[in-house]
C-alpha positions in Angstrom: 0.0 0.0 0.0 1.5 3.8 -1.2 1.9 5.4 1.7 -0.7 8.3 0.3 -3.2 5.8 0.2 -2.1 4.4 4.0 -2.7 8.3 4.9 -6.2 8.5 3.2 -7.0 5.2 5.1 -5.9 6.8 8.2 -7.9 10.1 7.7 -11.1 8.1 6.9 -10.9 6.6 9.9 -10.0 9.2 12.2 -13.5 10.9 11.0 -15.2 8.2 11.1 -14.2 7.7 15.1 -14.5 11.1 15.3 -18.3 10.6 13.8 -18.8 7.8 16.4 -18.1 9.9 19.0 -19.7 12.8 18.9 -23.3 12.6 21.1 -26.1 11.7 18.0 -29.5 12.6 18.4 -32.0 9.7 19.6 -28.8 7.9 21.7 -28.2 8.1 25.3 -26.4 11.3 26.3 -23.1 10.5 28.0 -22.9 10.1 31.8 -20.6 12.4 33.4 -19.2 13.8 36.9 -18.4 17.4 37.3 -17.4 19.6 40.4 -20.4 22.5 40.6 -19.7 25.9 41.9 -20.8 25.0 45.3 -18.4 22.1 45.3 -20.4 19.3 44.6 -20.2 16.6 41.9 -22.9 16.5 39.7 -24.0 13.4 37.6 -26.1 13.8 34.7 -27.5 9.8 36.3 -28.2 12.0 39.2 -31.2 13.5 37.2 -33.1 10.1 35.5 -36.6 10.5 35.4 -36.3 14.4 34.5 -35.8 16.6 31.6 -32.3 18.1 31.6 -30.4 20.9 29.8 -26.8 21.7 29.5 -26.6 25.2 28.2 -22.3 26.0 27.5 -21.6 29.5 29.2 -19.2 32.2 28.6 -19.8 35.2 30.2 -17.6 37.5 27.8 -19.3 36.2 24.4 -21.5 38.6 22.9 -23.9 35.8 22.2 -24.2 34.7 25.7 -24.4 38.7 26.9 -27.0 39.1 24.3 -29.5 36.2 26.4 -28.1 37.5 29.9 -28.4 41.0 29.3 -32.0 40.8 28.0 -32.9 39.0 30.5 -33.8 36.1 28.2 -31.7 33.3 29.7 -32.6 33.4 33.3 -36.1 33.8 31.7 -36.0 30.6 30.7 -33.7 29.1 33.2 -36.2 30.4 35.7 -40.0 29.1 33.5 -38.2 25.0 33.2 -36.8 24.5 36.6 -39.7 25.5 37.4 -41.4 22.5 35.8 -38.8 20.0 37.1 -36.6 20.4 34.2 -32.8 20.2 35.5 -30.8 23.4 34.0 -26.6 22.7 33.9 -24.7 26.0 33.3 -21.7 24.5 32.4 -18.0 26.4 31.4 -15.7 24.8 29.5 -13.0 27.8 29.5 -9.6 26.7 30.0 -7.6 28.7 32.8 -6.3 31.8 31.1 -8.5 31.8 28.4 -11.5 34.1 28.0 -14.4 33.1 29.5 -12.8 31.2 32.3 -14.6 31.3 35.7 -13.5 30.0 39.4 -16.4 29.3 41.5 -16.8 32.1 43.3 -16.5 34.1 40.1 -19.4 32.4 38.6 -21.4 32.5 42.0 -21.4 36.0 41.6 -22.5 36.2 38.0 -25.4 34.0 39.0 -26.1 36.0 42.2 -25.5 39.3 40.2 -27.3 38.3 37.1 -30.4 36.4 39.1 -29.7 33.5 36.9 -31.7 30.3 37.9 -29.4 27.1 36.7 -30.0 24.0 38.9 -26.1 23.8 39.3 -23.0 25.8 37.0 -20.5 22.9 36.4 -16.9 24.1 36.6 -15.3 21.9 33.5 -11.7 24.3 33.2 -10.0 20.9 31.7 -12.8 20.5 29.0 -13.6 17.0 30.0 -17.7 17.7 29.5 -17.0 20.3 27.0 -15.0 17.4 24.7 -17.4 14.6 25.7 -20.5 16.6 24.1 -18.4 17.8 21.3 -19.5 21.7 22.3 -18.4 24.0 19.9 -19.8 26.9 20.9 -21.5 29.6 24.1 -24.1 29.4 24.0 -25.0 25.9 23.1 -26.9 23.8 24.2 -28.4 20.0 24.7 -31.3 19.0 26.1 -32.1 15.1 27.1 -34.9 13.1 28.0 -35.9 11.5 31.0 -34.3 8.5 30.1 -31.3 10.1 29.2 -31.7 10.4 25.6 -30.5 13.5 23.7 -33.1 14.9 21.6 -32.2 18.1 21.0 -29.0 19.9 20.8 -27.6 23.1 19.1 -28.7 27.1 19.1 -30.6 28.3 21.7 -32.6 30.2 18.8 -32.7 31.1 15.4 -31.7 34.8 16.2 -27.6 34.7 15.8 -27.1 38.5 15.5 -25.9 39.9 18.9 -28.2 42.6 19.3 -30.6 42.2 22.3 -33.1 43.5 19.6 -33.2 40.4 17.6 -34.6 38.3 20.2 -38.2 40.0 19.0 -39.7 37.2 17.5 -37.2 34.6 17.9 -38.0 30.9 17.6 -36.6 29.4 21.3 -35.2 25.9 20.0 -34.6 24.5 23.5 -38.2 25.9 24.5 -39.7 24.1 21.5 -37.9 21.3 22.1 -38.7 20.5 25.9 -42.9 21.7 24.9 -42.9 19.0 22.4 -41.4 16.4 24.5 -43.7 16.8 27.4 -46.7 16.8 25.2 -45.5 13.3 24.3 -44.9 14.5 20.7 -41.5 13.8 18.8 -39.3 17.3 18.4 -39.9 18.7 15.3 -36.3 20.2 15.0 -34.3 17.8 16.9 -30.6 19.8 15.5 -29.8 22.9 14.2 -26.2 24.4 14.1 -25.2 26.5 16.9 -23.6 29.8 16.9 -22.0 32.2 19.2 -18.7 32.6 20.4 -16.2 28.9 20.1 -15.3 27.4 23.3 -11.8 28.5 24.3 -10.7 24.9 25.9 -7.5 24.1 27.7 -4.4 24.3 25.7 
């Protein structure tokens, strides 16, 4: 075998493990366990038998100021845990990379932006961040009670970064969870996500 066709070979199949790995729609979600703000370690198996959505979180990204700043994320964060739905901020920054957080930090954005997650998971080595395959902040997952992912992607079809554009927005993750709890399959189960790309450990 040339040794160009030994490096096609190996190409085709790094994507395809690379395809294999990455969280598909309709399969369960990977289980994980990540330190919280408060210091606790949180298991996505800790929430079976509830909704749950992981919504990737950089506080400097114009995207993710855009939903903060409006108002619009703790909006949301504040209507589903209401209705038992699990909300995991979670922040994949790397240390000395924008967007990184240490707890306290990120205690006080929550406290100071009366954000309403059900924990803000402290992943600064990227191990959550790599295991989803999140790409950018915001994005964001959201899996079923039996921990199946049925939707993940943009929060909304609004990528612009002007709190203005959220007028009339279509809420992905909103649709997503109203569909599912009416017992009906998501009609948009993956769209691409936009916003700012997750600056992960070098």
């Amino acid at each position: 075998m040339t040794l160009r066709r030994q490096l096609l070979r190996a190409a085709i199949m790094i994507t395809f493990l690379a395809t294999a790995a990455a969280v598909q729609i309709g399969e369960p979600a990977p289980n994980f366990g990540i330190v919280d703000s408060n210091g606790k370690t949180q298991h996505l198996s800790d929430y079976k038998g509830k909704y749950v959505v992981l919504e990737w979180h950089s506080e400097g990204c114009a995207a993710v100021r855009k939903q903060y700043d409006s108002g619009n994320m703790q909006r949301l964060q504040k209507e589903w845990t209401g209705k038992g739905v699990a909300w995991l901020t979670v922040i994949s920054s790397g240390p000395g990379t924008p967007g990184f957080m240490t707890p306290s930090q990120e205690n006080a954005f929550i406290a100071k932006s009366n954000a309403f997650p059900t924990a803000a998971l402290m992943d600064s080595g990227g191990v959550l961040g790599h295991l989803y395959d999140a790409a950018t902040t915001p994005h964001m997952f959201v899996i079923d009670p039996q921990g199946t992912l049925i939707y993940q992607g943009a929060i909304d079809d609004r990528p612009k970064p002007e709190q203005t554009d959220l007028t009339g927005a279509k809420n992905y993750v909103s649709e997503a969870l109203e569909e599912a709890l009416a017992g009906k399959p998501v009609t948009i189960p993956w769209t691409k996500p936009y916003g700012c790309s997750v600056n992960y450990k070098k």
